[in-house]
N, C-alpha and C positions, 0 to 999 in steps of 0.2 A: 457651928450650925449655919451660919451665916457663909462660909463657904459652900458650903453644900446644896443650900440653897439656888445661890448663884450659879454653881456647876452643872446643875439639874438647869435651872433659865439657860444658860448658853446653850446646853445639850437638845432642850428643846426646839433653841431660834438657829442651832443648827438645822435641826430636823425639819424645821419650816419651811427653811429659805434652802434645802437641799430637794424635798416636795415640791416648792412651786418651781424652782429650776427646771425639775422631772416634767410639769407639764407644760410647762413654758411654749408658745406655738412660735416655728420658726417662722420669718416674716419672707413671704417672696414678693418683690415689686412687679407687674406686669404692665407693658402699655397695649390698647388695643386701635389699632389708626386703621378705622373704616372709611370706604371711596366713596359712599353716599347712604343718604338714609331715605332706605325702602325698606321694605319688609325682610327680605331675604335676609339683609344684611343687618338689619336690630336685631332681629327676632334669631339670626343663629348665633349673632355674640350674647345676646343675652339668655340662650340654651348653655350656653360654652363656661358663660360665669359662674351658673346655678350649678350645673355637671362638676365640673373643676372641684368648689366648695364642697361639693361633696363625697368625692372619691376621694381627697386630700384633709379631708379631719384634723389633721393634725399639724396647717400649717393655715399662719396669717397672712390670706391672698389679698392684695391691693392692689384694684385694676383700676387704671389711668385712662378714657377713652377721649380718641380724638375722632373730626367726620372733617374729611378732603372735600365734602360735600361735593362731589363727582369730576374733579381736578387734578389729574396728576399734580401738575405744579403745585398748586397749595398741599398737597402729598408730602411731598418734596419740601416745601417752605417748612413744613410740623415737625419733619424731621429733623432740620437742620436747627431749629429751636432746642428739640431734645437732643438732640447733640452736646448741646452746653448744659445739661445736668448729668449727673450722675449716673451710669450705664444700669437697665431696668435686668430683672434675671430673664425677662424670656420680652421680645415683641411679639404679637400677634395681628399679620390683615386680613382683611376681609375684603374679597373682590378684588377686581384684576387690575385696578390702578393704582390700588394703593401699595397692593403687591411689586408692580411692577415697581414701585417708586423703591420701596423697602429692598428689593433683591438688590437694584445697582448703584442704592446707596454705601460710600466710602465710608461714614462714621459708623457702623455699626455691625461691619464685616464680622467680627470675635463674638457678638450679642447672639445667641438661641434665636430664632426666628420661628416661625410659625405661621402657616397662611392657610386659610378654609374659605369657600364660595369662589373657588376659580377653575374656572371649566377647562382651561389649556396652559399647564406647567411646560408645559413640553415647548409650545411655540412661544412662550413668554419666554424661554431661554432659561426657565430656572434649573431645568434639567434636561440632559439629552436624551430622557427617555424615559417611562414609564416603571419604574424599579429600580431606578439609578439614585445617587443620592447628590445633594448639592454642592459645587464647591465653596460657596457664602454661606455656610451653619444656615442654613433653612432646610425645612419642610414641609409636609401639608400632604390635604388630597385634593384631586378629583372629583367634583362632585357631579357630572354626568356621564350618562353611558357613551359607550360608542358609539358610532354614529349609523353602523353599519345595526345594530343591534335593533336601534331603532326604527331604521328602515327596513328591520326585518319584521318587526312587529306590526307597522300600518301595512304594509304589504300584505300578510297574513288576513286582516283585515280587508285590505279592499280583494285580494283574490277568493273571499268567501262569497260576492256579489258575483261575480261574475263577469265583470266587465267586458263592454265590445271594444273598449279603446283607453287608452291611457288617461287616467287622471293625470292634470298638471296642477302643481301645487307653487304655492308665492313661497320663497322661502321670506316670511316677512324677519328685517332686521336691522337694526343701529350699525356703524360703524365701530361702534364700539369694539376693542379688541376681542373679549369673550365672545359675543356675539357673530363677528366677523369669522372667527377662525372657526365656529361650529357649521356654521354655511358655508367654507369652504370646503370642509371634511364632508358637508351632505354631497356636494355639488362633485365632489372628485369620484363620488360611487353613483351620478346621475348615469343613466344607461343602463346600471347592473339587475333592473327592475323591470320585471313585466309588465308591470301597472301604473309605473311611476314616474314622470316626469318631472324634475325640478325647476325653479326659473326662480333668481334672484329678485328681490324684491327691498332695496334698500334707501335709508334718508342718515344722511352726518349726523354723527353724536353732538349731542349738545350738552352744555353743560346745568342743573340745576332745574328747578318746577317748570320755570316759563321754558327751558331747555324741551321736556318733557312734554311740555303740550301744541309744541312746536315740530318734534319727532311725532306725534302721534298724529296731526293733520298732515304734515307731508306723507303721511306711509296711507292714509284712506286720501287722500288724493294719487297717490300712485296705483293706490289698488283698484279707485273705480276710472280708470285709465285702461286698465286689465281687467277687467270686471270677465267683460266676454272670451277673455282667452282664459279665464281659471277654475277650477272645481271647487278651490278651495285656498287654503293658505298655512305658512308649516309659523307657529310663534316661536322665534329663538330666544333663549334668554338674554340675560342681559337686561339694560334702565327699562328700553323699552317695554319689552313685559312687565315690567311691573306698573307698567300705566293707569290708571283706575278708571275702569272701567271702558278698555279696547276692543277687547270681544266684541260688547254690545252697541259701540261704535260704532264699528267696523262691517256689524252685520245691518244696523239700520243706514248706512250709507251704500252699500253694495249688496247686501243680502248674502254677503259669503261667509263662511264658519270656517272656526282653523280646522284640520284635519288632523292635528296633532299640536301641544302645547310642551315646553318645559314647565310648568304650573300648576299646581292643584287646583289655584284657585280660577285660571283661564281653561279648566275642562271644569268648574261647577258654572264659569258663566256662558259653557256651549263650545269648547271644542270637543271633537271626537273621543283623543286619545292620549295620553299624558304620562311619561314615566318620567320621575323626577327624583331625586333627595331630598326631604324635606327638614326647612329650619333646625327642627327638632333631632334628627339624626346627626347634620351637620355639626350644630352645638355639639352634641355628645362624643362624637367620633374626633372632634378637634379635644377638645378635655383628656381623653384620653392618652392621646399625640402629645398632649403639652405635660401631663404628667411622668409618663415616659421621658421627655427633654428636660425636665425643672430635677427628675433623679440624677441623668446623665451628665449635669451642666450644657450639654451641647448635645445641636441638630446637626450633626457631623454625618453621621454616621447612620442615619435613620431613613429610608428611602423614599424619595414620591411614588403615591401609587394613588391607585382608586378606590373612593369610595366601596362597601358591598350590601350597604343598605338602599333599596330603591321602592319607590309608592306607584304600583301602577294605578290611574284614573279612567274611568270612562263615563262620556255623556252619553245615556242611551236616546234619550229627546234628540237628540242628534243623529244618532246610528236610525231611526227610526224618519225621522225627515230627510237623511240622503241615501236613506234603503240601502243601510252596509248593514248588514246583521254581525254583531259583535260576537268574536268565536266563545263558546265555554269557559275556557282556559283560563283567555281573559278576565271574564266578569268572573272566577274562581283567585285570580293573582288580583284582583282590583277589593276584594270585601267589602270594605267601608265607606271606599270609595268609589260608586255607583251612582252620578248625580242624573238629575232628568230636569 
């Protein structure tokens, strides 16, 4: 009896410990090294973490975050720390310098990579092309439009008024790499536009808050230098957008409005026109990318491309004080986002 007993306990605490085996959650390490902490960049890794979690139910995610706080170098320095532990199953950056740090770093060439909130793969050298894939295991998207898309769309817009002469627009901007290379791409199609005039408009990146508020009075001292030569002014992404509170800056020191923003939230404080990716899709569309690479072990093989979620915005307070009548279509692709 007493055998039997016992045979029956083993046969159970087999069956126990063969159950919790069964649901056992396997453990993936992730580190996440953000370039700085604004909006764009908490708010879509912290879309990316909550997304992940939950497409992936069935695994123990442990994410690691570090912030370059807008430093390549110190980028660079976080890295070379994690280098001396233990290889993570996937990195993930966010924004273009920590990105930039992460591609042409040597330790972690064989590591899965991932990169989301970077507007130009292509000039960063991650890839020589839009659908190509990386040689250093990374990927990522795109998270803005073309350039030419966009200047198709405020055009559209200002060819509804009518105009007797060209609008010139500031392209306002940081040096900052993202920033820099999207006002390149506007300024290579200046001319292709009936209505449209572009003119650079820029101040050195700096780094960090006082960095930030020190970009954002050189750029309303350049702009009311320009004041008389402008209609208006284009906001590229990048630190600088996400400045608090430049719009109304901007407009109480010169009285000018963007005429187009990367931002949802720089068309509810008064630019025109605004088509963006927002946080929210960002996070999600990166979760997905990293679940696909955490099955495959490796971003080998997996392409850069672009985003195909986009928010269009418009201020009508705006379209109504610089008498552009917003077309249909528009406030039809805008829904929710209709501020005044």
């Amino acid at each position: 009896m007493t055998k039997v007993w016992f045979s029956l306990l083993l046969a159970l605490s087999s069956l126990m410990w063969g159950t919790s085996a069964a649901f056992a959650k396997e453990t993936l390490d992730l580190i996440v090294l953000e370039t700085l902490p604004v909006p764009i960049v908490a708010d879509s890794r912290a879309e990316f973490e909550k997304e992940l979690a939950r497409i992936m139910p069935d695994h123990e995610i442990n994410v690691t975050s570090y912030n370059a706080e807008g430093s390549e170098v110190r980028a660079k320095e976080i890295l070379t720390e994690l280098a001396q532990n233990p290889a993570p199953d996937l990195i993930v950056s966010v924004a273009t310098l920590a990105t930039r740090a992460l591609n042409t770093s040597e330790a972690f060439v064989d590591v899965p990579k991932l990169f989301m909130a970077v507007s130009a793969p292509v000039e960063e050298g991650i890839v020589s092309a839009i659908g190509a894939v990386s040689e250093r295991n990374m990927t990522g998207e795109s998270h803005v439009l073309d350039a030419k898309v966009k200047l198709d769309m405020l055009e559209g817009v200002l060819r509804a008024s009518k105009p007797s002469s060209l609008f010139t627009i500031g392209l306002v901007h940081s040096t900052y790499p993202s920033s820099s290379n999207l006002v390149n791409q506007l300024l290579a199609l200046n001319g292709d536009y009936e209505n449209i005039n572009l003119v650079a408009v820029s101040t050195p990146y700096l780094e960090g808050d006082d960095g930030l508020v020190e970009m954002t009075d050189s750029i309303i001292n350049s702009l009311q230098q320009k004041t008389n030569e402008l209609d208006g002014y284009w906001l590229s992404s990048g630190p600088l957008a996400e400045s608090n509170g430049l719009v109304t800056k901007v407009k109480k020191a010169t009285g000018l409005l963007p005429l187009f923003a990367e931002s949802i939230s720089s068309v509810k404080e008064g630019a025109l026109l605004g088509v963006v990716s927002e946080p929210a899709s960002i996070g999600k569309s990166a979760a997905r990318k990293a679940k696909l690479i955490l099955e495959k072990k490796s971003a080998r093989d997996i392409p850069v491309d672009k985003m195909d979620t986009y928010t269009v915005a418009v201020n009508v307070s705006t379209a109504i004080k610089l008498q552009l009548p917003i077309p249909s279509n528009y406030l039809k692709l805008s829904k929710k986002h209709v501020y005044q």
